[in-house]
MOPAC internal coordinates of N, CA, C and O (Angstrom, degrees):
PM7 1SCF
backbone

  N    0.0000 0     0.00 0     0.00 0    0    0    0
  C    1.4481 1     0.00 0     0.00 0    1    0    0
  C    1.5328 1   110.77 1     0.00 0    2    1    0
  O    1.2310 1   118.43 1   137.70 1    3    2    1
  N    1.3140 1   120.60 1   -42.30 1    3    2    1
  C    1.6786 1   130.95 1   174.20 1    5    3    2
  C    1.3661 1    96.53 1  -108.58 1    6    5    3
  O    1.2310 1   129.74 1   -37.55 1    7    6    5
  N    1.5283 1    98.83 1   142.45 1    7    6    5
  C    1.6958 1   112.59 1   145.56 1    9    7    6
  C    1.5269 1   129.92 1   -77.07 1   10    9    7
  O    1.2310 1   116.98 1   -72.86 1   11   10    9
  N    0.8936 1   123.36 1   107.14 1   11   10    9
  C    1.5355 1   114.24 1  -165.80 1   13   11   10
  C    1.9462 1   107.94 1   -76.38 1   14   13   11
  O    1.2310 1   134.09 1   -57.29 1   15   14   13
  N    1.6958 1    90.37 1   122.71 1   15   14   13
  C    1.8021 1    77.27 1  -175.22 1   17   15   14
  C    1.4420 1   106.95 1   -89.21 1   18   17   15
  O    1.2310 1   118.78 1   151.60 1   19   18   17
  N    1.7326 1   119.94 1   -28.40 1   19   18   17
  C    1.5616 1   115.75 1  -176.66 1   21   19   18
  C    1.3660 1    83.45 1  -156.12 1   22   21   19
  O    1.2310 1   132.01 1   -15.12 1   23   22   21
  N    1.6945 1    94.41 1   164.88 1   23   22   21
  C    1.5400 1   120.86 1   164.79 1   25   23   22
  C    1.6370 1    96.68 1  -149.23 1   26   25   23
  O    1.2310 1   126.63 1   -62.49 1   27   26   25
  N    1.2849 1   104.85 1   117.51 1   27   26   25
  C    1.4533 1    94.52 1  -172.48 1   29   27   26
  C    1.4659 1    96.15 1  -139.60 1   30   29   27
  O    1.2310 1   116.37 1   -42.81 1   31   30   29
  N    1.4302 1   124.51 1   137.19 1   31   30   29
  C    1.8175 1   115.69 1   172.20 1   33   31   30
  C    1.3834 1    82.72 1  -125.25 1   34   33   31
  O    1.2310 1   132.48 1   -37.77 1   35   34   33
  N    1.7272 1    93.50 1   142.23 1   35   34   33
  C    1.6973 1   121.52 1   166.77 1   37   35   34
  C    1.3136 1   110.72 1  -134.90 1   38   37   35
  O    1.2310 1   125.43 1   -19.90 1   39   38   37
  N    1.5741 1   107.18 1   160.10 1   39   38   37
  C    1.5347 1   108.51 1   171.63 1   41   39   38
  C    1.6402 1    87.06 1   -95.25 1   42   41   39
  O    1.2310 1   131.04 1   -28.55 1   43   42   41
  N    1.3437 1    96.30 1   151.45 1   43   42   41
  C    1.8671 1   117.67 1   170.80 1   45   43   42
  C    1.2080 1   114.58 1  -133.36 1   46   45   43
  O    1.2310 1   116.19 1   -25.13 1   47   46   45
  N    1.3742 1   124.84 1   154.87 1   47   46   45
  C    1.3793 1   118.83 1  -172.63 1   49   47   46
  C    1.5923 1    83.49 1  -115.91 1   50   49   47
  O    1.2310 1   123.22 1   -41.11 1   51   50   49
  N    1.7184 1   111.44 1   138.89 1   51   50   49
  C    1.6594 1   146.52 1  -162.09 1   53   51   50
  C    1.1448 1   107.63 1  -108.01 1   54   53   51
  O    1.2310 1   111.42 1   -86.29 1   55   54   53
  N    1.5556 1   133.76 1    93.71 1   55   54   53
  C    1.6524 1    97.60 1   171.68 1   57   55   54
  C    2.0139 1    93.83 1  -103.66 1   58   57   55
  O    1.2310 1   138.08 1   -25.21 1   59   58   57
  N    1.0210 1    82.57 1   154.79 1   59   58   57
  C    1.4530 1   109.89 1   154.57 1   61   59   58
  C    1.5405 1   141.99 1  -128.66 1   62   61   59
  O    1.2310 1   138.95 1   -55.76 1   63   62   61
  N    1.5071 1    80.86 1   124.24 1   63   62   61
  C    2.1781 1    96.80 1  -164.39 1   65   63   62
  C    1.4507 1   113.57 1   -97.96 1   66   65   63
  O    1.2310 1   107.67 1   -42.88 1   67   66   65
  N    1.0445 1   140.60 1   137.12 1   67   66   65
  C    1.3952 1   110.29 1  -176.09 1   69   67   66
  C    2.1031 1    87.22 1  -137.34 1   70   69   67
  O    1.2310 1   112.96 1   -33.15 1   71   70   69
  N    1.3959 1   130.90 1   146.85 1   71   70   69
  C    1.2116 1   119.30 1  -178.63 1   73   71   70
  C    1.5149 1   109.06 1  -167.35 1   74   73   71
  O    1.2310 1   121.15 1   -14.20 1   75   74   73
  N    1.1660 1   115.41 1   165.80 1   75   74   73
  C    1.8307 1   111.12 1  -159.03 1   77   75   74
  C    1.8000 1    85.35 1  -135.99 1   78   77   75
  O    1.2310 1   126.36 1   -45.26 1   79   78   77
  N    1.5995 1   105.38 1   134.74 1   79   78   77
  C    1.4785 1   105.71 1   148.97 1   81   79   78
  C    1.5310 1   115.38 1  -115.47 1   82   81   79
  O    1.2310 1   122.04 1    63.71 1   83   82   81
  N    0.7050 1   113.71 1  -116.29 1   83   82   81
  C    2.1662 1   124.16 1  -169.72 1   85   83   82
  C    1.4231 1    89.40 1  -117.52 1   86   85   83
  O    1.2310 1   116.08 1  -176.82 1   87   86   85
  N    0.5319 1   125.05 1     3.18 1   87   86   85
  C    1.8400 1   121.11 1  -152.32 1   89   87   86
  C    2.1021 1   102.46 1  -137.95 1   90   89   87
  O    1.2310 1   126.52 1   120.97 1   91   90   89
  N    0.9802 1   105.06 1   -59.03 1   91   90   89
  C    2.0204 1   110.79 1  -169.25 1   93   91   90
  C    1.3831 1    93.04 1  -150.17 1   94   93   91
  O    1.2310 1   132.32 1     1.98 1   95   94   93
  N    1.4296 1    93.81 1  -178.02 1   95   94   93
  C    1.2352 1   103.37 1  -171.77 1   97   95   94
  C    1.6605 1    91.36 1  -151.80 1   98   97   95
  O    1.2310 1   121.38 1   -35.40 1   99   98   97
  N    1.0041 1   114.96 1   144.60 1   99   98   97
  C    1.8768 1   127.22 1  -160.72 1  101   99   98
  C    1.3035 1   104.42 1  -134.54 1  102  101   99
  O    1.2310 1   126.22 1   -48.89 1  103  102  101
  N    1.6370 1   105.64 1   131.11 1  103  102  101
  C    1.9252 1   124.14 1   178.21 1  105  103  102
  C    1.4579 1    87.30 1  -120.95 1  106  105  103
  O    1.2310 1   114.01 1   -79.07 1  107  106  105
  N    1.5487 1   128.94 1   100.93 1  107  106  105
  C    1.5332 1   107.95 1   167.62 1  109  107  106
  C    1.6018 1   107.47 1  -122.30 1  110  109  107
  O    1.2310 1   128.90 1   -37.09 1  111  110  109
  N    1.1731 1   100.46 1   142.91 1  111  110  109
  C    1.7050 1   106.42 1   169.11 1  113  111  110
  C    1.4462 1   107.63 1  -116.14 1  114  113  111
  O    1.2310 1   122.88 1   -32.75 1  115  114  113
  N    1.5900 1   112.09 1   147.25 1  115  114  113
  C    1.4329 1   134.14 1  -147.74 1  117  115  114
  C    1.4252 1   100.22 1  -129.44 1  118  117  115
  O    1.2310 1   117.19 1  -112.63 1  119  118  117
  N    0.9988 1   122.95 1    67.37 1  119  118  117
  C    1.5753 1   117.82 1  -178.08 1  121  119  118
  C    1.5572 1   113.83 1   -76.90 1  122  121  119
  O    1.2310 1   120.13 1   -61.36 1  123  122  121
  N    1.3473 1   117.35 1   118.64 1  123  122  121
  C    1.8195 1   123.53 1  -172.10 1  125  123  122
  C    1.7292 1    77.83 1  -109.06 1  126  125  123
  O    1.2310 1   136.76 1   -30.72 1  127  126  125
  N    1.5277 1    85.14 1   149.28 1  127  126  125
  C    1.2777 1   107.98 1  -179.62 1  129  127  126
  C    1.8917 1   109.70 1  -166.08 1  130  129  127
  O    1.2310 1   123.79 1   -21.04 1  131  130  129
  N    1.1658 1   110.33 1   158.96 1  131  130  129
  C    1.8095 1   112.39 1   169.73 1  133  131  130
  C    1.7114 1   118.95 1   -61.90 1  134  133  131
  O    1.2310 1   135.11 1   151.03 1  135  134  133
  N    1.4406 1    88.37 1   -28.97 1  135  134  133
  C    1.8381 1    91.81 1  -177.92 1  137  135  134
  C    1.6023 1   116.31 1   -82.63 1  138  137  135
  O    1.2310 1   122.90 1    -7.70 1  139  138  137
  N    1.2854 1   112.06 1   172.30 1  139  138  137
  C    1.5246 1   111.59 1  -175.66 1  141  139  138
  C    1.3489 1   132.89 1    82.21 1  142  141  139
  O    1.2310 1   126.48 1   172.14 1  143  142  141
  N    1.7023 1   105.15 1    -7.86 1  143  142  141
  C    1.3746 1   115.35 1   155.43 1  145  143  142
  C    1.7177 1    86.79 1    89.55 1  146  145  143
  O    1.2310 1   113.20 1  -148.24 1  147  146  145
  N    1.1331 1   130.46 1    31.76 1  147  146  145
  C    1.3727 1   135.42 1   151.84 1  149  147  146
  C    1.7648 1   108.47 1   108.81 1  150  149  147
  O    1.2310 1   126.10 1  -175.63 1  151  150  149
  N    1.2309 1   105.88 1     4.37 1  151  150  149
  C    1.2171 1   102.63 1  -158.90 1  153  151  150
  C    1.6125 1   103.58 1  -101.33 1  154  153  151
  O    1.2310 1   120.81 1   -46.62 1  155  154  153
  N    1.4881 1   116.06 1   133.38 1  155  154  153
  C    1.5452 1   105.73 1   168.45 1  157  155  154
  C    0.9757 1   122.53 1   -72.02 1  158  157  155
  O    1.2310 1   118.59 1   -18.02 1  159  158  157
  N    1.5558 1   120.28 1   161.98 1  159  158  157
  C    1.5848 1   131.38 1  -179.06 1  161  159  158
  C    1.9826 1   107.49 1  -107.68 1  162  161  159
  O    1.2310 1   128.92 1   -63.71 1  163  162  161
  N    1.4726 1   100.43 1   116.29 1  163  162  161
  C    1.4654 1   108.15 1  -153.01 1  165  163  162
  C    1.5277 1    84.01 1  -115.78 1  166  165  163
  O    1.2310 1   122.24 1   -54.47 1  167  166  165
  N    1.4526 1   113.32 1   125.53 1  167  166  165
  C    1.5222 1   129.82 1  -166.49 1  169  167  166
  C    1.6080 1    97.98 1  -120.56 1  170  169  167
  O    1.2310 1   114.07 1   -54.40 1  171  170  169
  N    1.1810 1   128.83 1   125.60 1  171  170  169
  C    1.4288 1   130.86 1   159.22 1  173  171  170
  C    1.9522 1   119.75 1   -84.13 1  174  173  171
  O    1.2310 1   119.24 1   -89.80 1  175  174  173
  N    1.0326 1   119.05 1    90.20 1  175  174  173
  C    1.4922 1   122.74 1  -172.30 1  177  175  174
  C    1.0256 1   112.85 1   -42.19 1  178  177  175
  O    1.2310 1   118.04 1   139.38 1  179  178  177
  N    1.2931 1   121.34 1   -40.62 1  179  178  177
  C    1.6443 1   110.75 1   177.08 1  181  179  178
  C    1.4054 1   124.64 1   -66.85 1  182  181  179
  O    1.2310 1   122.46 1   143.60 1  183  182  181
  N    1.3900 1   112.89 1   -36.40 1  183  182  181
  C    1.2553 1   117.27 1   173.16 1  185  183  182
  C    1.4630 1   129.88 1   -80.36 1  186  185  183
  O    1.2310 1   126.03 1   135.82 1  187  186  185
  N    1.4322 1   106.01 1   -44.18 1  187  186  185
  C    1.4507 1   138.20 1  -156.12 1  189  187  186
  C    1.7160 1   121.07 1    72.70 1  190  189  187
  O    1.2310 1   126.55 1  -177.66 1  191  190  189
  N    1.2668 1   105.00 1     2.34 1  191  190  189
  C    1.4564 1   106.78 1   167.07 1  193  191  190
  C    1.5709 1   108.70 1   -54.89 1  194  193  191
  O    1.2310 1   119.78 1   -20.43 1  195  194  193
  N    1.4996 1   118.02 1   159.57 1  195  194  193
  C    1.5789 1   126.45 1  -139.48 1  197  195  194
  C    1.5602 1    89.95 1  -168.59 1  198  197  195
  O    1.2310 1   131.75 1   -41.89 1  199  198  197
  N    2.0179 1    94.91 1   138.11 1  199  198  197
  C    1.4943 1    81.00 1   169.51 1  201  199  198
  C    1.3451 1    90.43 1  -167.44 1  202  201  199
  O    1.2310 1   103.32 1   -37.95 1  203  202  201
  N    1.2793 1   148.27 1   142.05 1  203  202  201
  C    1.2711 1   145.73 1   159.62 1  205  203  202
  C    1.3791 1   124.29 1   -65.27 1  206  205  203
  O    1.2310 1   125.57 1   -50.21 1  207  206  205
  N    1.1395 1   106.91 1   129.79 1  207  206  205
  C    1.5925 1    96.47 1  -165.84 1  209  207  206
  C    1.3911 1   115.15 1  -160.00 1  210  209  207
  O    1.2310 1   109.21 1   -41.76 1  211  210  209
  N    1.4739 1   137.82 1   138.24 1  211  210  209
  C    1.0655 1   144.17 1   178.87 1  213  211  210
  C    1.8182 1   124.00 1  -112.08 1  214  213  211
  O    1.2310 1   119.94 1   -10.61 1  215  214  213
  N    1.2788 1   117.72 1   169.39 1  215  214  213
  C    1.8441 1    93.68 1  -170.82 1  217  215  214
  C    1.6325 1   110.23 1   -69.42 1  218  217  215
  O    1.2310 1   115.43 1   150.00 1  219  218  217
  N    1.0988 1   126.29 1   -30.00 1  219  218  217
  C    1.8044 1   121.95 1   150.57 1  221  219  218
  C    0.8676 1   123.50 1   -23.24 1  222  221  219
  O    1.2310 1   110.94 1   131.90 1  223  222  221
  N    1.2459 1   134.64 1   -48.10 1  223  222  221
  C    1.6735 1   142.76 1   178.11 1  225  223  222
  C    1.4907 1   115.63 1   -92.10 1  226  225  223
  O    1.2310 1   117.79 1  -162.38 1  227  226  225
  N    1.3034 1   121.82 1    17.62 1  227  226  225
  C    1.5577 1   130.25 1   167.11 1  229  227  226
  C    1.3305 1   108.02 1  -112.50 1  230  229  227
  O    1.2310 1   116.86 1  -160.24 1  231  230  229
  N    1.1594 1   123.57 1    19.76 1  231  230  229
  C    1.7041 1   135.28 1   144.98 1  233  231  230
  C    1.0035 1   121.41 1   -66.23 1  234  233  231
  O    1.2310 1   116.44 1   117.28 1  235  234  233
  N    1.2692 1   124.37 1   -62.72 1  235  234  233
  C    1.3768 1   153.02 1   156.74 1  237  235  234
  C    1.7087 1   117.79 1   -24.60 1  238  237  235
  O    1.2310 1   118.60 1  -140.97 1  239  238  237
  N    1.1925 1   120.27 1    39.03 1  239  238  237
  C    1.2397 1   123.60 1  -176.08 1  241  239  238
  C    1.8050 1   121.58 1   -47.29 1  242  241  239
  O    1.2310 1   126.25 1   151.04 1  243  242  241
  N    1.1383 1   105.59 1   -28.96 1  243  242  241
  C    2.1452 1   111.08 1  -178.43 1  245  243  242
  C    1.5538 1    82.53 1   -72.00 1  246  245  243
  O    1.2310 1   110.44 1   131.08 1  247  246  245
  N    1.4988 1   135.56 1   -48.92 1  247  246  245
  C    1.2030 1   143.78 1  -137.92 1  249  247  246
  C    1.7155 1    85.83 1   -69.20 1  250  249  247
  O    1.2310 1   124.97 1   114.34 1  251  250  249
  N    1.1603 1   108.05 1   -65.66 1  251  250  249
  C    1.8091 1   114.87 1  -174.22 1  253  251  250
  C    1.1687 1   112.21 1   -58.88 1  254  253  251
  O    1.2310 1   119.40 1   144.38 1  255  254  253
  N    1.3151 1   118.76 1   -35.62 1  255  254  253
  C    1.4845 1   121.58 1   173.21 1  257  255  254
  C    1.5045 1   118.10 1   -52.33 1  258  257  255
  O    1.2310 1   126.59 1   127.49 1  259  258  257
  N    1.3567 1   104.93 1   -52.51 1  259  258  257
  C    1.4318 1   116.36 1  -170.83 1  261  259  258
  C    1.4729 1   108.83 1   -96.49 1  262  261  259
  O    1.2310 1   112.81 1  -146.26 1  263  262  261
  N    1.3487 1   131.18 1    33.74 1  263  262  261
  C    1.0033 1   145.82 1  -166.74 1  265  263  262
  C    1.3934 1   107.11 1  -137.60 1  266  265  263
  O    1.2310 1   114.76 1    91.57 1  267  266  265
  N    1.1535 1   127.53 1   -88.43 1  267  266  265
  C    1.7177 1   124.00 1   160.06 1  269  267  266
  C    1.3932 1   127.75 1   -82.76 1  270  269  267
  O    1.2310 1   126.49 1  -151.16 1  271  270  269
  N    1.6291 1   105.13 1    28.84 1  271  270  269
  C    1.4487 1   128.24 1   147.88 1  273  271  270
  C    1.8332 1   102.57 1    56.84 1  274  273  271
  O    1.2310 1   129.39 1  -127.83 1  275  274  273
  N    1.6265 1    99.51 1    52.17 1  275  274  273
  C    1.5400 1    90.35 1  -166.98 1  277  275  274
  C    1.5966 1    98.68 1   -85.83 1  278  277  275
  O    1.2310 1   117.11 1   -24.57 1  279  278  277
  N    1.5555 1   123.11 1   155.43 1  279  278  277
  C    1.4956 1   121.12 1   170.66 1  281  279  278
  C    1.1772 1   119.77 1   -30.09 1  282  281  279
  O    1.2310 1   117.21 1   117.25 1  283  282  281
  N    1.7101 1   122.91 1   -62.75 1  283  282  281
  C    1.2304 1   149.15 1  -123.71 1  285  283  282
  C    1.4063 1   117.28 1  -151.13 1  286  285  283
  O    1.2310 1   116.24 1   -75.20 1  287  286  285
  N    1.1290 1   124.74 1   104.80 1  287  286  285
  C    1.4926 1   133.20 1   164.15 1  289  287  286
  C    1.4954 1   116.41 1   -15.48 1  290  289  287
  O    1.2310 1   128.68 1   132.88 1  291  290  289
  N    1.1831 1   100.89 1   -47.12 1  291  290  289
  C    1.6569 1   103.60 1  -178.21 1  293  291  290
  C    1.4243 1    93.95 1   -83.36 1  294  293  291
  O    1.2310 1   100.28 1   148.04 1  295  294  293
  N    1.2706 1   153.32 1   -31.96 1  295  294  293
  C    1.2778 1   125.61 1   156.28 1  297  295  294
  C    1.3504 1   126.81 1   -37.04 1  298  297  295
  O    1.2310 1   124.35 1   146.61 1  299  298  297
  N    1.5406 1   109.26 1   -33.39 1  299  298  297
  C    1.2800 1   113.43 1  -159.70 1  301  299  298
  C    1.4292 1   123.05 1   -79.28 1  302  301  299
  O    1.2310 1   134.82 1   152.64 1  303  302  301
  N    1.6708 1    88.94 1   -27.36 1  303  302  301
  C    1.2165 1   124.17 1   172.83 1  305  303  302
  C    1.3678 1   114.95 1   -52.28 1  306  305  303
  O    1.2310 1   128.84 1   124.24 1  307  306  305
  N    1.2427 1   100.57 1   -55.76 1  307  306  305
  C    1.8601 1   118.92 1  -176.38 1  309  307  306
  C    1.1804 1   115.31 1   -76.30 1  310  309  307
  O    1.2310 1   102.85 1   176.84 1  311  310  309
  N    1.3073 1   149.06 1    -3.16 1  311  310  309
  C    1.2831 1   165.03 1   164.96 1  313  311  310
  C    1.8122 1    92.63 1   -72.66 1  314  313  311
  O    1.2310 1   132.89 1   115.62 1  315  314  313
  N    1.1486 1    92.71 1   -64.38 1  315  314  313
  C    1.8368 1   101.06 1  -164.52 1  317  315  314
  C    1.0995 1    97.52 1   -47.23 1  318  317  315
  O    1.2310 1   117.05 1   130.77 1  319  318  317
  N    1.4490 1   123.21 1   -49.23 1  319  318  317
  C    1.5671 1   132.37 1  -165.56 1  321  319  318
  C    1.3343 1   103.56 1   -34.42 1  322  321  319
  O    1.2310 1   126.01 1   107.66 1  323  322  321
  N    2.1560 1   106.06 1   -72.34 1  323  322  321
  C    0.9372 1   120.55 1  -141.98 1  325  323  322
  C    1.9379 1    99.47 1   -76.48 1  326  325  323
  O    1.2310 1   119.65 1   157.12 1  327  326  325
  N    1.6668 1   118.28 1   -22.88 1  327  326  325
  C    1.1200 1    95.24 1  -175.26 1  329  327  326
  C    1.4581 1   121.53 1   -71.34 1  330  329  327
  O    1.2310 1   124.22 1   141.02 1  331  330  329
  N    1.4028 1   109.51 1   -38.98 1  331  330  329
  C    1.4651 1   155.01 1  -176.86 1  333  331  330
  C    2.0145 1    72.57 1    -6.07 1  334  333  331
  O    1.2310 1   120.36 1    74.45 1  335  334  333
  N    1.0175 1   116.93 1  -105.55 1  335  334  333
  C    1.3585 1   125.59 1  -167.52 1  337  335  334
  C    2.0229 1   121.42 1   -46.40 1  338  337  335
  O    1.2310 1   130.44 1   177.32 1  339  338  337
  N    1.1979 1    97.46 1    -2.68 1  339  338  337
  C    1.3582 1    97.04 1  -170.50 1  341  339  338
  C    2.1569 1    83.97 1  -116.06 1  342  341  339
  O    1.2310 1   100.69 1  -163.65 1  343  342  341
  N    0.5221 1   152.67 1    16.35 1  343  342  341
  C    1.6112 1   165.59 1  -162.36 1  345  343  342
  C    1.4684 1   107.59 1  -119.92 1  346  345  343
  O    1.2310 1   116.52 1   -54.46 1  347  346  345
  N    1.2056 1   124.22 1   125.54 1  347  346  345
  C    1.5844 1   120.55 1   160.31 1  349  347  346
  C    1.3855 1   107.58 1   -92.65 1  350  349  347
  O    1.2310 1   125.32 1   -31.23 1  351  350  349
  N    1.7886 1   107.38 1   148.77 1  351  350  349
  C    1.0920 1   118.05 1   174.81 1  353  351  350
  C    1.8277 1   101.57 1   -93.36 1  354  353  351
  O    1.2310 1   121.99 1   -43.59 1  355  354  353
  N    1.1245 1   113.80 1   136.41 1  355  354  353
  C    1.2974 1   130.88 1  -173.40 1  357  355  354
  C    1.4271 1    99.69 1  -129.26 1  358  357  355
  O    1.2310 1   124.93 1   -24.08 1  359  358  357
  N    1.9958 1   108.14 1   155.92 1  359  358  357
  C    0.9874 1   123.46 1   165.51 1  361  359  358
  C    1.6484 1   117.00 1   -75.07 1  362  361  359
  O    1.2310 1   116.75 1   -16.53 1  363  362  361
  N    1.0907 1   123.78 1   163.47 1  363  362  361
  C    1.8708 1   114.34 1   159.19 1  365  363  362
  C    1.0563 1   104.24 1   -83.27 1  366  365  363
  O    1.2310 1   127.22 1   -36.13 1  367  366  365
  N    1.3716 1   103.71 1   143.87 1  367  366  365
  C    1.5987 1   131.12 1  -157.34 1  369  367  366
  C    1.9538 1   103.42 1  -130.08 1  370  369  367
  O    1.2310 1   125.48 1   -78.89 1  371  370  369
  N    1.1165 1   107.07 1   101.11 1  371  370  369
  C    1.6545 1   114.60 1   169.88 1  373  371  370
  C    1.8945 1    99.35 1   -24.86 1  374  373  371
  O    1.2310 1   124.65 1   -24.44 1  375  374  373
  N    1.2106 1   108.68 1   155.56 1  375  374  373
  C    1.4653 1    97.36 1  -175.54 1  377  375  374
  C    1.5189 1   102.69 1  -134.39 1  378  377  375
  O    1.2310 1   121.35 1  -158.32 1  379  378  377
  N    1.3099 1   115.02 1    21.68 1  379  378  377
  C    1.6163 1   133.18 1  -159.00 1  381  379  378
  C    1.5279 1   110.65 1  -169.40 1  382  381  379
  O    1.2310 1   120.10 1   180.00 1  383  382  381

Protein backbone atom coordinates (compact mmCIF):
# COMPACT_ATOMS: atom_id res chain seq x y z
CA UNK A 1 0.00 0.00 0.00
CA UNK A 2 3.13 2.51 0.87
CA UNK A 3 6.49 2.70 -0.60
CA UNK A 4 8.79 2.78 2.11
CA UNK A 5 11.47 5.57 1.43
CA UNK A 6 13.66 5.03 4.86
CA UNK A 7 13.63 3.45 8.22
CA UNK A 8 16.51 4.64 9.87
CA UNK A 9 17.20 4.66 13.98
CA UNK A 10 19.99 6.99 15.37
CA UNK A 11 21.25 8.05 18.62
CA UNK A 12 20.98 12.09 18.79
CA UNK A 13 22.16 14.26 21.27
CA UNK A 14 18.72 16.43 22.91
CA UNK A 15 19.35 19.48 24.61
CA UNK A 16 16.81 20.97 26.55
CA UNK A 17 16.52 24.81 27.44
CA UNK A 18 13.77 25.91 29.24
CA UNK A 19 13.75 30.08 30.20
CA UNK A 20 11.24 32.89 31.26
CA UNK A 21 11.35 36.66 30.17
CA UNK A 22 8.59 39.48 31.17
CA UNK A 23 6.76 38.47 28.34
CA UNK A 24 6.61 33.99 27.98
CA UNK A 25 8.21 31.61 29.29
CA UNK A 26 10.01 28.80 26.91
CA UNK A 27 10.52 24.67 27.34
CA UNK A 28 12.53 24.03 24.05
CA UNK A 29 14.16 20.85 22.91
CA UNK A 30 16.90 20.92 20.18
CA UNK A 31 17.24 17.66 18.69
CA UNK A 32 20.76 17.50 16.39
CA UNK A 33 20.77 14.74 14.35
CA UNK A 34 22.49 13.51 10.65
CA UNK A 35 19.09 13.91 8.94
CA UNK A 36 17.56 17.10 7.58
CA UNK A 37 20.47 18.18 5.69
CA UNK A 38 22.19 19.54 8.93
CA UNK A 39 19.55 21.27 10.34
CA UNK A 40 18.17 20.80 13.98
CA UNK A 41 14.68 19.94 14.87
CA UNK A 42 13.58 22.71 17.50
CA UNK A 43 10.32 21.51 19.40
CA UNK A 44 8.45 24.00 21.70
CA UNK A 45 7.00 21.73 24.75
CA UNK A 46 4.29 23.67 25.45
CA UNK A 47 2.90 23.68 22.27
CA UNK A 48 4.48 20.92 20.32
CA UNK A 49 4.94 23.13 17.38
CA UNK A 50 8.28 21.89 15.47
CA UNK A 51 10.41 23.32 12.99
CA UNK A 52 13.83 22.72 11.58
CA UNK A 53 15.95 25.31 11.85
CA UNK A 54 19.41 26.66 11.73
CA UNK A 55 20.92 30.22 13.10
CA UNK A 56 20.07 31.66 9.37
CA UNK A 57 16.56 31.18 9.89
CA UNK A 58 16.39 33.19 13.28
CA UNK A 59 16.32 36.36 11.17
CA UNK A 60 13.24 35.62 10.01
CA UNK A 61 11.21 36.81 12.89
CA UNK A 62 7.15 36.62 11.09
CA UNK A 63 8.73 33.12 10.14
CA UNK A 64 9.05 32.13 14.10
CA UNK A 65 6.13 33.90 14.87
CA UNK A 66 3.97 32.10 12.59
CA UNK A 67 5.59 29.00 13.23
CA UNK A 68 5.34 28.35 17.04
CA UNK A 69 2.35 30.61 16.87
CA UNK A 70 3.90 33.00 19.47
CA UNK A 71 1.38 36.05 20.61
CA UNK A 72 3.85 38.75 20.07
CA UNK A 73 6.68 39.73 17.92
CA UNK A 74 8.74 40.40 20.79
CA UNK A 75 8.21 36.89 21.74
CA UNK A 76 9.40 36.04 18.59
CA UNK A 77 12.07 38.05 18.95
CA UNK A 78 13.17 36.39 22.20
CA UNK A 79 13.05 32.91 21.03
CA UNK A 80 15.58 33.95 18.23
CA UNK A 81 17.68 35.45 20.92
CA UNK A 82 17.79 32.52 23.00
CA UNK A 83 18.42 29.99 20.11
CA UNK A 84 20.69 32.29 18.14
CA UNK A 85 23.73 30.69 20.11
CA UNK A 86 22.55 27.22 20.70
CA UNK A 87 21.88 26.84 16.54
CA UNK A 88 24.60 25.90 14.05
CA UNK A 89 25.34 27.94 11.24
CA UNK A 90 25.42 25.63 8.23
CA UNK A 91 26.10 25.87 4.62
CA UNK A 92 23.01 25.09 2.03
CA UNK A 93 23.08 21.72 1.25
CA UNK A 94 21.41 20.43 -2.29
CA UNK A 95 18.57 18.33 -0.85
CA UNK A 96 18.26 16.03 -4.06
Amino acid sequence: MFDRLYTLNENCQVHFVGFASEVARYDIAIVFTEQFFGKPLVVCMQTGKSALLSAEDLSNVDYLQKTFNTQTKQEAKELSILLQKRLPMIEFQDQY
